[in-house]
C-alpha positions in Angstrom: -43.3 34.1 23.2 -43.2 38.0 23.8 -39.7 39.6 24.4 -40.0 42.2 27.2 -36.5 42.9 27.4 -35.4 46.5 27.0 -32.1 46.2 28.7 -29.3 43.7 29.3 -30.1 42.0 33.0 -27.8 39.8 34.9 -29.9 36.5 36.4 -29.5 38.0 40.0 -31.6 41.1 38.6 -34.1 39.5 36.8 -34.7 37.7 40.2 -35.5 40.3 42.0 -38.1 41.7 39.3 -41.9 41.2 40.4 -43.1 37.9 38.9 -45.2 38.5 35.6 -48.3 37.0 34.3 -48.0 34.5 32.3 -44.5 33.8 33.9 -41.4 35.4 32.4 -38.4 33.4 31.8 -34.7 34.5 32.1 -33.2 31.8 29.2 -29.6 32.8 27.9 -29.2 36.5 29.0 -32.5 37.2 27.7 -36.0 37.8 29.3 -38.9 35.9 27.6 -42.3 35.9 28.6 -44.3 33.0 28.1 -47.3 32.8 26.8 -50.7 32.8 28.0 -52.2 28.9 28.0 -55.3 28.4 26.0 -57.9 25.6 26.6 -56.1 22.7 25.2 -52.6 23.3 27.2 -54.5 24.0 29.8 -56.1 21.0 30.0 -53.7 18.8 29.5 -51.7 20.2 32.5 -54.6 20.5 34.7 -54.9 16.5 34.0 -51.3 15.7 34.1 -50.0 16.9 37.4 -53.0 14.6 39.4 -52.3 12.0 37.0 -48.7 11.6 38.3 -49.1 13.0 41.5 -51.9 10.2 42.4 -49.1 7.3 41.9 -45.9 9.1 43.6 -46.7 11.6 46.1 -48.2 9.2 49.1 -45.3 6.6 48.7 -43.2 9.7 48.6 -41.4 8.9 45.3 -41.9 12.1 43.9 -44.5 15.6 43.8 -45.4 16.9 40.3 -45.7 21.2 40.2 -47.4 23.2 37.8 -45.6 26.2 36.6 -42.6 25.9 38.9 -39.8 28.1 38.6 -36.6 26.4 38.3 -33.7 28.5 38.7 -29.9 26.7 37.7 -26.7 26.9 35.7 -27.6 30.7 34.9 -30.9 30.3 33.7 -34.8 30.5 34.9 -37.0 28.7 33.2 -40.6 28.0 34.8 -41.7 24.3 33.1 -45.3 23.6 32.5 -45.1 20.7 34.6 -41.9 19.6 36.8 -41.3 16.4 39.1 -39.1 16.2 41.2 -37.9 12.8 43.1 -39.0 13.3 47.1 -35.2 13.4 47.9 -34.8 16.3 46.1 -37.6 18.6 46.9 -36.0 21.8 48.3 -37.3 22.6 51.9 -37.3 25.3 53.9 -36.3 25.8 57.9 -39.7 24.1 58.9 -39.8 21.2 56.7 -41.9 22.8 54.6 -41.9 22.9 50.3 -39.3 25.9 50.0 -40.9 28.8 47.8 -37.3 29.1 45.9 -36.1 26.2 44.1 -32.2 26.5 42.4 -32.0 23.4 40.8 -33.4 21.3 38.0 -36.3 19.2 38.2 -35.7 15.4 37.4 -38.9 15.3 35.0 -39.8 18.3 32.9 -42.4 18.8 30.6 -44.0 21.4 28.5 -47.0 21.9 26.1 -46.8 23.8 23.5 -49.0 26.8 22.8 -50.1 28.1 19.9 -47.3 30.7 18.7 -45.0 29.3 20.9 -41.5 29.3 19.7 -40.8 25.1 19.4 -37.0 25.9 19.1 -36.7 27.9 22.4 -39.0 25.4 24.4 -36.5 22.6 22.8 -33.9 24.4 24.2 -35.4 24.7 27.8 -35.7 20.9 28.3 -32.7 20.3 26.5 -31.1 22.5 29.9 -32.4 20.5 31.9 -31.4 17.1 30.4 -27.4 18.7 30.1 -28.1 19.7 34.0 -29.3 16.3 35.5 -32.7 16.1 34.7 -33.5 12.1 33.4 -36.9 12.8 31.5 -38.0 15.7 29.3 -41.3 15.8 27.0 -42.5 18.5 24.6 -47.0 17.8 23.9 -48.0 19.3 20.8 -51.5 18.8 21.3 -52.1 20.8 17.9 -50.5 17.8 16.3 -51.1 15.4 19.2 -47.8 14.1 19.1 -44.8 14.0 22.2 -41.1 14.4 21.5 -40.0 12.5 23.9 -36.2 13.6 25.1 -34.4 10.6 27.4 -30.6 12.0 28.9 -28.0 11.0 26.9 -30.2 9.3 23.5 -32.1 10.2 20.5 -35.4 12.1 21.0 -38.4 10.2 19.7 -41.5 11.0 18.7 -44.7 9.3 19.7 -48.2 10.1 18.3 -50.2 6.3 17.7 -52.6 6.2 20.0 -51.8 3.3 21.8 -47.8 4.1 21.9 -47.1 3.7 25.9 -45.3 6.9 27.1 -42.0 6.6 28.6 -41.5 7.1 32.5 -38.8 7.6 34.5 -38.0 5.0 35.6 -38.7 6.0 39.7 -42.4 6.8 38.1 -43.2 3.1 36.3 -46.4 2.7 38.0 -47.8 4.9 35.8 -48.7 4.3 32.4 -49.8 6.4 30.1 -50.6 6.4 26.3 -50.7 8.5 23.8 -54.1 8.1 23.2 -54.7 8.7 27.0 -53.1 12.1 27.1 -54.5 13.7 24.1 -57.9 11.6 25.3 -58.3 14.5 28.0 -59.0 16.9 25.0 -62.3 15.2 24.6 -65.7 16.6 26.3 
C-alpha cells in the first residue's frame, strides 16, 4: 500500500477529495492508497462477485459489489468485494442503488496483492466484524489459502482443496471450495 498523505485530514475532508485510482482508503486518521490488482486478484474477484451474485440477487437475498466504498464508524475502507443483505442496500429517492453507502457491508472480502500490507487489510475486515458485519475473508492466492474471520470466534484458515468455505448463513445455497476458488486461477 502507498501512503499519499502529506497532511493530517479529518474523514469529512478526505470525502470530499476526488476518488483516486486504485481507490484510496481513509483507515485510522490516515490516507492509504491501495494497490493496483494484478492478474490473479483480479481474477478471483472478477469470478467471485457473479459467483454469489447468481444465487442471491434474483431471490433478493443479497447483491455482491466490487470495490465498494464503505464509509462508517470514522473510517473508509473500499473492500475488494462486499455483500450486503437486500434489506440493507442503501437507496436513493428513486428506489435506486444509492451512490453513497455509510455503513458496513454484512460480507466483506479482500484478496491480497502482492506488497500488500496483510496487517492493515486484517485490520479492515476486522472493522467491519466490530461494526456488524457477520462474514469476513482474507484470499491469499499467492499461498492459496483463506483466513476465514466469523463475528465473535477464532479466525481459521482454510487451504485443502476440498475444505467447503463458510457462508453466511443468508448465502447457504452457495458452496464453494477451496479448490473451487483458487480453481479460477487456471487457464
Amino acid at each position: 500500500m502507498v501512503q499519499i498523505q502529506t497532511k493530517r485530514l479529518t474523514l469529512s475532508e478526505f470525502l470530499k477529495l476526488p476518488e483516486t485510482e486504485p481507490a484510496s482508503e481513509y483507515i485510522n486518521g490516515e490516507i492509504i492508497q491501495k494497490p493496483i490488482p494484478q492478474g490473479k486478484h483480479s481474477r478471483i474477484q472478477g469470478e467471485l462477485v457473479p459467483a454469489i451474485n447468481v444465487l442471491v440477487k434474483k431471490p433478493k437475498i443479497a447483491l455482491a459489489f466490487s470495490e465498494l466504498r464503505c464509509t462508517f464508524d470514522g473510517s473508509s475502507i473500499v473492500p475488494d468485494v462486499t455483500v450486503f443483505t437486500w434489506d440493507r442496500i442503501p437507496v436513493d429517492e428513486n428506489g435506486d442503488v444509492a451512490n453513497v453507502f455509510e455503513t458496513y457491508p454484512d460480507w466483506t472480502i479482500e484478496i491480497l496483492s502482492p506488497g500488500q500490507s496483510q496487517t492493515k487489510v486484517t485490520g479492515n475486515i476486522l472493522h467491519c466484524l466490530k461494526n456488524g458485519t457477520k462474514m469476513g475473508w482474507l484470499i491469499d492466492p499467492m499461498v492459496q489459502s483463506i483466513l476465514i474471520y466469523p463475528p465473535g470466534k477464532q479466525p481459521e484458515i482454510l487451504a485443502k482443496p476440498e475444505e467447503l468455505l463458510p457462508i453466511p448463513d443468508w448465502a447457504a445455497e452457495l458452496r464453494l471450495t477451496v479448490g473451487d476458488l483458487f480453481g479460477w486461477l487456471k487457464l
